[in-house]
Each structure stands twice: as C-alpha cells, then as structure tokens.
N, C-alpha and C positions, 0 to 999 in steps of 0.2 A: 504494500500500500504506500501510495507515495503521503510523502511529508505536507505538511499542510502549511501553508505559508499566509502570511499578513500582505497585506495591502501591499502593493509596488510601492515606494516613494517617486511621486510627479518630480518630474524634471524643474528644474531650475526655470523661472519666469523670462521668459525674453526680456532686456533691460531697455526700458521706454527710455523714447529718445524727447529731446525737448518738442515742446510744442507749443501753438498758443492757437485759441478760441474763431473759431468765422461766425459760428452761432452759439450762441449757451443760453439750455430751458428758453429755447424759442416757441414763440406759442405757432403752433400751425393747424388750419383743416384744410381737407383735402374738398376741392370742388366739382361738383359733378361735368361729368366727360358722357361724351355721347355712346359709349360704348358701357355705360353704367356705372363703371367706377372710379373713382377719385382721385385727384391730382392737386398737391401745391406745388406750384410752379414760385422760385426765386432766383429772380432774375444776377446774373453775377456781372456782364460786360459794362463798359466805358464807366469804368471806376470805383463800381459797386464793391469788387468782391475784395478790392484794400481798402474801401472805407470800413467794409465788417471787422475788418483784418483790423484795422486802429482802434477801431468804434469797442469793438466787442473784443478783442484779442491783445490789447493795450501796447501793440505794433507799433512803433513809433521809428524803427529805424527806413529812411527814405529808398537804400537799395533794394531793400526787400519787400516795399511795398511798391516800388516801380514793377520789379520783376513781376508781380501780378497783374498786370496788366496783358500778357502774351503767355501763351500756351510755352512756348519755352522757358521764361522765367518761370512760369508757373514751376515746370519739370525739373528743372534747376534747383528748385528753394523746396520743391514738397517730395519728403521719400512716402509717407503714406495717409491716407486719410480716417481718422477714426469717425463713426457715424454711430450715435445710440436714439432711438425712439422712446417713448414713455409713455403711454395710455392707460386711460384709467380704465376698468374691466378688462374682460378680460383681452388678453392678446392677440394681434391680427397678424399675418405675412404683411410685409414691405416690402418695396424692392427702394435703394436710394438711389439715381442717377446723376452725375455730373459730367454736364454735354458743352462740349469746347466747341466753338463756331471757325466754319472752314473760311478758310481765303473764296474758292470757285462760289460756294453756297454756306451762308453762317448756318442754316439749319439740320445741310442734311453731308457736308462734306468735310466735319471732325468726327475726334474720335468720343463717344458714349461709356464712360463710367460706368457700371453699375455693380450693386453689391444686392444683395434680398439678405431681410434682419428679420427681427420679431420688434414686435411693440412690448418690449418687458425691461426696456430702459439699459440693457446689457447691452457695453459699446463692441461693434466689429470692426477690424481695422480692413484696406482696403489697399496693399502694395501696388504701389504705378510701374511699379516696371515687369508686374505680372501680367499687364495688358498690351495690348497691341495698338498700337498710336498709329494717325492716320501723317501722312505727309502731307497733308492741306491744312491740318489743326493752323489757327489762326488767333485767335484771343479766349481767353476763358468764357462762357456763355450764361449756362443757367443750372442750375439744382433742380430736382422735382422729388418727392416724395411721394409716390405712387401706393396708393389703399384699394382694397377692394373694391370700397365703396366711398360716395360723398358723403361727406357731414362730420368725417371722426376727425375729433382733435385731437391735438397730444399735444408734448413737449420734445421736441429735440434739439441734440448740439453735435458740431461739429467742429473739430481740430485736425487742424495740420500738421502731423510730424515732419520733423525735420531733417534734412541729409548732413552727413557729417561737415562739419565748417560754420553750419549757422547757431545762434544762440538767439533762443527766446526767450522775450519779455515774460515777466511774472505775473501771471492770471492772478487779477484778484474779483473778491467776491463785492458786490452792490449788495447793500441793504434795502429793504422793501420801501416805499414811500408811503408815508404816513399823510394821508389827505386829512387826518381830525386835528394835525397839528398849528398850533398858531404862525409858524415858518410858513408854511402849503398858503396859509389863506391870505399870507401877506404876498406871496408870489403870486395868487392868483386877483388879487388889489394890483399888484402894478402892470397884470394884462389892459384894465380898462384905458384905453389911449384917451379917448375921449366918450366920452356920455352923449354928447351933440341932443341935438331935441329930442325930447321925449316923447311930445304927443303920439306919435304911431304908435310905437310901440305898446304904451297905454292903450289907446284905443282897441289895440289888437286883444291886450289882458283884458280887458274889461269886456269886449264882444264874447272872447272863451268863456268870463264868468259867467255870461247869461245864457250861456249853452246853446249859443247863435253857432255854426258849423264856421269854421276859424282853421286856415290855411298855413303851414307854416313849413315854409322851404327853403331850401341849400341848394347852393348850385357851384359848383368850382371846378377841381381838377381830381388827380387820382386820390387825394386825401380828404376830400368831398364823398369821393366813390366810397370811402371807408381800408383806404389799403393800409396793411399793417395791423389791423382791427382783427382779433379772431373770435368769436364769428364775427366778420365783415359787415352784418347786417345787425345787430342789435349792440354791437361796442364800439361802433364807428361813431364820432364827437355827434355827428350830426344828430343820429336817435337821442344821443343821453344828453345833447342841447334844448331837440323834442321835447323829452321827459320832464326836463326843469321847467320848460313854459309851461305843459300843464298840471304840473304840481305847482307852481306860482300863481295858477289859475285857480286851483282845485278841481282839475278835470281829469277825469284816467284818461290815458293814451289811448287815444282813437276813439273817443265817446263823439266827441263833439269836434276834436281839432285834429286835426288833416296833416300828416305828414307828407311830406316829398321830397326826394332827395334826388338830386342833377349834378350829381359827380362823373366826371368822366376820367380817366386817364393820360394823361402828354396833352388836353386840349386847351388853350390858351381863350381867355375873353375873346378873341380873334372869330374862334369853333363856340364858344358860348353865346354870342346869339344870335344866332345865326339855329343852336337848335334850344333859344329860350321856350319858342312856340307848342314843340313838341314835349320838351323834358319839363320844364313845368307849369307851364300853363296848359299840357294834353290837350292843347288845342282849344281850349276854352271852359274845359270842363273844372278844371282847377284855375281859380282867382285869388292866389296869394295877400295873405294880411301882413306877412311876416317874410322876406327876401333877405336871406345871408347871403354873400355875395364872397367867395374864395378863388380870388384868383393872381393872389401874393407870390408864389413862388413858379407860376407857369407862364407867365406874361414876357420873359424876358425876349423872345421869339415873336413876338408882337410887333409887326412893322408899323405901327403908329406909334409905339411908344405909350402908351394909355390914353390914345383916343376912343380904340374900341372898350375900354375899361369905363373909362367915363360915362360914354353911347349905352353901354348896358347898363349903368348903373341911372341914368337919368331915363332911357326907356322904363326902367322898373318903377321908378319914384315917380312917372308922369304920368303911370298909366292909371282910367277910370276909378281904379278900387283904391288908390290910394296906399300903396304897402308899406309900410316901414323897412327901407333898407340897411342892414347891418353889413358894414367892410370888418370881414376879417384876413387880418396875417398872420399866415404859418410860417413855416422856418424850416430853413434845411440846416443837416448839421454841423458844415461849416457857417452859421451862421447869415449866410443866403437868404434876402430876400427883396420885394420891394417897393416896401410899404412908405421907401422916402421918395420913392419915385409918385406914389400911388397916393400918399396919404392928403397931395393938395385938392384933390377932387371929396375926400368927405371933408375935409376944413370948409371947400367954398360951399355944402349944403348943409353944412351942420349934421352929418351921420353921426351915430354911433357907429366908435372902430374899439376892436379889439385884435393888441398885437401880443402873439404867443413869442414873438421873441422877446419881447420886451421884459416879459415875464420869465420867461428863464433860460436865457441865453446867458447873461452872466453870473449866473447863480453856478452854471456847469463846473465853472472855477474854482468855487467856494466849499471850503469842509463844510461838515454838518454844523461846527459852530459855530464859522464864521455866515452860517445862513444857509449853505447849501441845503435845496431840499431833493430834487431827481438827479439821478448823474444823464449826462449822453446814454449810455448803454442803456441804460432805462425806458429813458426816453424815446430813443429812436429803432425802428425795426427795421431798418436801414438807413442809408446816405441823405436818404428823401421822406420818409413816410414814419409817423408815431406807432409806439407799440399801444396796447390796451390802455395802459396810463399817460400816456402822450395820448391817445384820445380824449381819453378823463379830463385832464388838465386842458385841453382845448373847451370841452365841453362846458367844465367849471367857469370860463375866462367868459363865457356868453352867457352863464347860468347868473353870474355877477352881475354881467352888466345892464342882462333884464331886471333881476331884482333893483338895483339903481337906477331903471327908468318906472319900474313899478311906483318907488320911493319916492320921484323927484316931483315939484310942483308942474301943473300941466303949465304948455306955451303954444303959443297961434302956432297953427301948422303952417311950414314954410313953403310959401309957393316959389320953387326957383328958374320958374322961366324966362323971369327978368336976369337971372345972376349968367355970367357970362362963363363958359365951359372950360375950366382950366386946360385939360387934352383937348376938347375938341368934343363936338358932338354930329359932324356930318352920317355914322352909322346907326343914328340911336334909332332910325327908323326902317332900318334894312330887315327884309324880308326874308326866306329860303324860296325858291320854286325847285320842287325833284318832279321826278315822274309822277307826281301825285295829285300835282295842280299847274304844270307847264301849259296843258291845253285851254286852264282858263284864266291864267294871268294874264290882266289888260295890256302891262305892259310886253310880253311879248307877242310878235306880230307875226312870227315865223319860223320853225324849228325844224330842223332832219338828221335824224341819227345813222348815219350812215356808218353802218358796225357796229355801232354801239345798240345791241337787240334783247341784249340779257341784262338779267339783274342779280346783282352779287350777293351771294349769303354768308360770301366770306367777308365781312364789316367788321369793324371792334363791338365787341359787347360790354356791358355796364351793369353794374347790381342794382335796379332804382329802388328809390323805398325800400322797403321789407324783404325785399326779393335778395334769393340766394346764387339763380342762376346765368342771370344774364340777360339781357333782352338784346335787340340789335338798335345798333345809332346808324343814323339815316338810311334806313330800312326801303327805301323809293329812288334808288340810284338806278344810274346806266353801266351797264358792264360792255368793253370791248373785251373780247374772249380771245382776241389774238389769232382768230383764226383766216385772217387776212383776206376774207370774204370782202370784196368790194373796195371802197373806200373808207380808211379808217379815221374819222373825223365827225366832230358834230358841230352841227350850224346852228344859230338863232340869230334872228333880228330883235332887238330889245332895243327898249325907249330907255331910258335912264338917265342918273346925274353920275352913276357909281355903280360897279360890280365886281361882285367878288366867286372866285371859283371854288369852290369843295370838292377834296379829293381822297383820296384813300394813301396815305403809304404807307410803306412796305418796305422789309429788308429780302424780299423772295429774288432769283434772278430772273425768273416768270416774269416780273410788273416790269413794264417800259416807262417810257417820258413821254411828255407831250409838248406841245408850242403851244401859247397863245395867240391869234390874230384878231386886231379891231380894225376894219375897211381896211383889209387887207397888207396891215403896218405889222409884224412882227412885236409884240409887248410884253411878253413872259415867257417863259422856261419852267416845267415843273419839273424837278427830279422829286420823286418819290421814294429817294432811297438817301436822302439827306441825312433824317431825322434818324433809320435807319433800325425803326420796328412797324408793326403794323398799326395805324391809329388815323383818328381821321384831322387831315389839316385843311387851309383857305389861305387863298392868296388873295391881295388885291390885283384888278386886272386895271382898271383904272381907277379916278373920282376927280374931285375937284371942278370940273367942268357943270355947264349945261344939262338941263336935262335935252337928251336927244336921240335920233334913232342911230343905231350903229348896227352893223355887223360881225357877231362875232363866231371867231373858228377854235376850235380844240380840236390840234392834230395830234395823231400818234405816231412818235418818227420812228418806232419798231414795230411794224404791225404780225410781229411775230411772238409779242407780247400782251400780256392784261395790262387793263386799265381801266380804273372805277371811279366814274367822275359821281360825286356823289348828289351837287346841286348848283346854285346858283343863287348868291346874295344880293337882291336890287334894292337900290336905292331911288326910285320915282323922282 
C-alpha cells in the first residue's frame, strides 16, 4: 500500500511587478446591444487612456504618459494587464477587451485584447506578448466589458504592469465624500455664479405647487446625456437636479412635472438647435417652464464663437411660455472650460449661472483640512465626464441655486429684446428641414436627391429622459449609399438670409466628403473624419447677407463612399 502523503506545497507566487491604476472600483453597466446582451464600451484614444493613467493611477511622469498615446509606446511601457470585475449576486462570465485602432481602419485593422473572467472581483492578468499584434495597430482605442446581458453593474479596475526599467507611482487610496458635511455645502455655495432674476424660476415653483403639469429640461452635450453616471438614466445630474425641483415643490417625480432630458454626445450649441424642436420641445408637445442650458465644455468647435450659444439661449427665453433659463458650466479635468467666454450673455439677461468649476476646481489642490472636499479621481470618470458624485455635486450646485430663487424677493420679469446680443443673435431663429418637412417648407422652392434615396439607421443615439437604450438623432436624413448609381449630389433652391448643413461623421473608411456649392461658387468642404468618431455635426454654409433665392449643391467627391446628410438649418 503506498504511503499516504499531505498536500503538495504550491509553488512560490510569481513576484508582481510595479504597477499603477487606468481604473479603480469603477462603476460600470453594461448596455443593451442588438444581439441581446450587454456592453460598456470606454472609450481610451486622443488622450483619454493617460488622463486615466494621471487621473486615476497618480502617473505623473511625462515619458510615460506620452508613450500612451500609440500602440507602440503603449507595448513599450505595459508587460501585462491585470482586469478584476465585482458584482453583487451572484456571478456572470465576462469577456474584457482592449481594441487598438489601425492606421488603414481605427475599427477593424488593430489588434483585439481579450481575456473572459468571472464577476467575483478575482483579478486575471493578461500577458501582451502572449498575443498576436496586428502591423497596422495605430493608437490605443477603447475597452469594452462585454455581459451577457444589459443592465448589470459592477465594479471594476484595471492596472498596468510594468516591463523591466519603469517605476511606478504609489496608488493611493480616496476617501469617500461626505455631502452632510459643512466643507461639501460650502463648495456647493460657491457653484452659484450668479442668482440673476428670479421671477421664472418662481413662477415655475409655484405653477408645480399647484399641481399645474410643469416642464422641466436639460439640454447640453455628452454630460447632459448622463455619461459617467451608472445607471446613466437615474444618476445622471440632470434627474437628481429633477428630483430637487420637485421636492422644493413638494411634488413626487412625475406626478405633475415633466422631465426631459437633450443631452447628446460631441454636439456643440452649433447641433443644439438646430435639434431644440425635436429633443425638447417633441415638436410641441413639451412647453418647457424650466430650460438648463449645458453647453460649457462643447462649444469650443463652435464657429461663431457663442453666437449660436446666445441664439439658443434667447430662442429659449423668447419663446411664448416664457421658461426660465438656467446656464450651467461643467468642467473638464484639466480645468477646461468656457464659461469666461460664455458667461457675458447670462450677465447681459440676468440668468441664473451655475459654474461647477468654480466650485471645485480649486479645492482639487486642497487636503481635507485645508478644505478639500472630492479629489479628481473622485470626481471625474474620465478626462471629460463626472462619476456618480461629480453628478451629485452638479446636481446639488442647481439644487442651491433653485432653493435661492425659491428664497429670493420676486422682480418684473425681464423682457430682453430691447438689450443688444452680446454673440450675436442672427440663429436664434433657425429652423431644421430633413426629409420630414422639405416638401412643405415655404422657403424651399426646389429639391432632387440625386443618390441620395436611403435613409441611415446608422445615426448617433442618445438616452433621452428615462430611457436606457437609445433613440436615434435626426432620424429623417438622406443617405448616399455609395453605390455610385447616377449622380451623387443633392440640389435645392432655398430662399434665405443663412444656412446651415447637418451631417453625420464618422471615423469608418466607408464615409466620403462632400463640397458645398451656392450659384455654382464652390463655399465649403466637409470632411467627416475630422472630429474623427461617429456623431452628428453642422456647418455654416453661408449668412450675413439678404434674404434670397440661391442655389445650393452637396456633392460627393467619392461616390464610392457613404454619406449622411442629415438636414438643413434656415434662417428666413
């Protein structure tokens, strides 16, 4: 009979190499995918994945956060990647991906990471040089966390091991923020920029008190949309801004007052209104008492410079129902933004502004005693976007400033259409026409879509309101399909003083460019691959002039290419 022996002694632990943080107890859910299950997608190219690297991983040496920027520095600086998930119940299969963007195609000509984990918070590491590297990798791209299903959240982090030669800064740990303490409420006193007139915003409180149906909406950019917020749809500032009107009202959410939320992604005042008509006024069926207006940190792309910021913000204040407009500025976490550019248009109507920089941009610097109350990491859930308490804290900074117009004595409501438009106000009155009303708008006389016969359903989508999965923005486009049938160009004859073009771009090598022509003079150039993801943009094609009749052409100068012209901005 053989001898009976005790347990093997395990080998010696492989000796962990330095490392530091890209994510730590990040909140994520997974979103529903057409094939049923679930995907967070985080985005890593033009600068993202070393702001994490500082942000989150206390990276501070400049070589090393250059080298992330390119699939080689990347290969260079990282021997392996550790990945742990954490979900509460029970456990589900993962798979984590890390997809490099090609030089020929960012989407589909790098190389694809991928590891499969369990959600039981146990990290697996993930050797780079046990994979096979494509020779077009071109810059680092995006992360995905792929679930079986949409809706589940967790926590995850991810670290960078390192190759012999480098050293890593020392991970430390954030403390939680404390919103009951007297520090939190003094940060959130010096978001109110200004109080400006009260009346609206009163009027608005006191309509919800009397249980009159009371509107109250957001309209901005991807931080509007709720990005960084998990779930995206009930911890994004906008709902818990909601929330505080009607509890300052004493009304439960959704009894009486009307949410809506026109956040969109990369869209500048420029794309906001242009789709004011559709995203919050639904075309008339929603009449705003209450207009937040976020469009601080997306504006810079803005070829007027805050004309079209102005334009929407006085279309909003001019229009029949009277809304009170709220300017708020957010913050990116270099401190970005640009509310000194933007703040002389609520000075010349007396708005209420709320600036979240103001509030705690410099505090970032500050220990807990000397005042600090959230750090960065905290704060931000990337380069650009709040995590659940960078919503909070947004949300508080509006929750204030209503309580402070609830508070204040009423004053004659301002009419400012004698007051002169600091940007400019030539757009406030600019239109869309898509395929949806071309055939009955007065001002055009004449149209032919010559190739352009389809319609795209490949558009950006946005979570509005409540909603978790997306709808489509400007949903009544023209698609050229590239399939070089005929002539590829569309014509109208249009009356106007000013017009503007809506388009789709795109980082695909599919999407082509187009020219502009007016009476046959050569006026613009779209490349669609500028900006250099998928989302919707507007150019100006002319203005300043007469109103009058013109000629205009959208050509396509690869008609072996897509192209999604999405509408048309007139100015009468």
């Amino acid at each position: 009979m053989a001898e009976s022996r005790g347990p093997v002694a395990p080998k010696d632990p492989t000796a962990k190499r330095p490392f530091y943080y890209i994510m730590r107890d990040k909140d994520i859910c997974a979103s529903p995918q057409p094939d049923g299950t679930g995907v967070m997608f985080i985005f890593e190219s033009d600068g993202r994945l070393g702001a994490s690297a500082k942000l989150v991983g206390n990276l501070e040496d400049e070589t090393m956060l250059s080298e992330l920027f390119t699939v080689e520095g990347f290969r260079k600086q990282v021997h392996s990647i550790g990945v742990s998930v954490q979900k509460a119940g029970d456990p589900v299969d993962v798979k984590f991906a890390f997809q490099m963007y090609g030089k020929t195609d960012p989407y589909t000509s790098g190389t694809t990471l991928t590891m499969d984990l369990v959600s039981d918070g146990m990290e697996m590491v993930m050797e780079l040089d046990k994979y096979e590297w494509s020779d077009d990798d071109n810059v680092t791209g995006q992360i995905r966390f792929e679930f079986p299903e949409p809706g589940i959240a967790a926590k995850v982090s991810v670290a960078f091991y390192l190759n012999d030669g480098y050293t890593a800064p020392e991970q430390k740990d954030d403390k939680e923020v404390d919103i009951t303490s007297d520090a939190y409420k003094k940060m959130i006193e010096r978001s109110l920029m200004q109080k400006g007139n009260p009346h609206r915003l009163k009027a608005a409180l006191d309509k919800a008190r009397r249980g009159e149906k009371t509107y109250v909406s957001f309209i901005g950019g991807s931080i509007t949309q709720g990005a960084g917020a998990i779930p995206i749809n009930t911890e994004c500032y906008a709902y818990n801004a909601f929330k505080g009107f009607c509890d300052i009202a004493g009304r439960g959410y959704g009894d009486n007052v009307i949410y809506t939320k026109a956040g969109v992604g990369g869209t500048p005042s420029e794309v906001g209104i242009l789709r004011y008509e559709s995203d919050v006024l639904h075309h008339g069926e929603r009449i705003p008492d209450v207009v937040v207006v976020e469009f601080a940190v997306n504006d810079e792309g803005d070829e007027t410079k805050g004309e079209f910021f102005d334009s929407l913000v006085r279309r909003i204040y001019n229009s029949p129902q009277k809304p009170a407009v709220v300017l708020l500025y957010s913050v990116f976490v270099d401190g970005y933004n640009l509310q000194d550019r933007l703040k002389c248009v609520g000075e010349a109507y007396n708005l209420p502004m709320v600036s979240i920089k103001d509030a705690v941009y410099d505090q970032f610097y500050l220990s807990e005693e000397e005042g600090g109350v959230v750090s960065k990491n905290r704060y931000f859930y990337d380069m650009y976007h709040p995590t659940n308490i960078g919503h909070r804290i947004m949300a508080d900074g509006l929750i204030n400033m209503f309580k402070a117009a609830d508070a204040s004595e009423d004053e004659e409501d301002l009419d400012i259409s004698s007051i002169t438009p600091p940007k400019g106000n030539e757009f406030e009155n600019v239109y869309l026409v898509d395929r949806s009303n071309i055939d009955t708008c007065p001002a055009v006389e004449v149209y032919a879509t010559h190739g352009f016969t389809g319609k795209s359903e490949e558009v950006q989508y946005a979570e509005h309101d409540l909603d978790t999965k997306g709808s489509p923005e400007f949903p009544n486009n023209w698609l050229y399909d590239g399939s070089k049938n005929g002539e590829a160009m569309f014509m109208l004859r249009v009356k106007c003083s000013a017009l503007m073009v809506a388009y789709m771009d795109s980082a695909s090598i599919d999407v082509g460019c187009a020219e502009v022509y007016v009476d046959g003079e050569k006026v613009l150039d779209i490349d669609p691959h500028l900006i250099g993801w998928q989302h919707c943009n507007a150019l100006i094609v002319f203005r300043g002039g007469p109103s009058k009749v013109r000629d205009v052409l959208v050509k396509i100068t690869d008609k072996e290419k897509k192209f999604i012209l999405l509408g048309f901005g007139i100015v009468d």
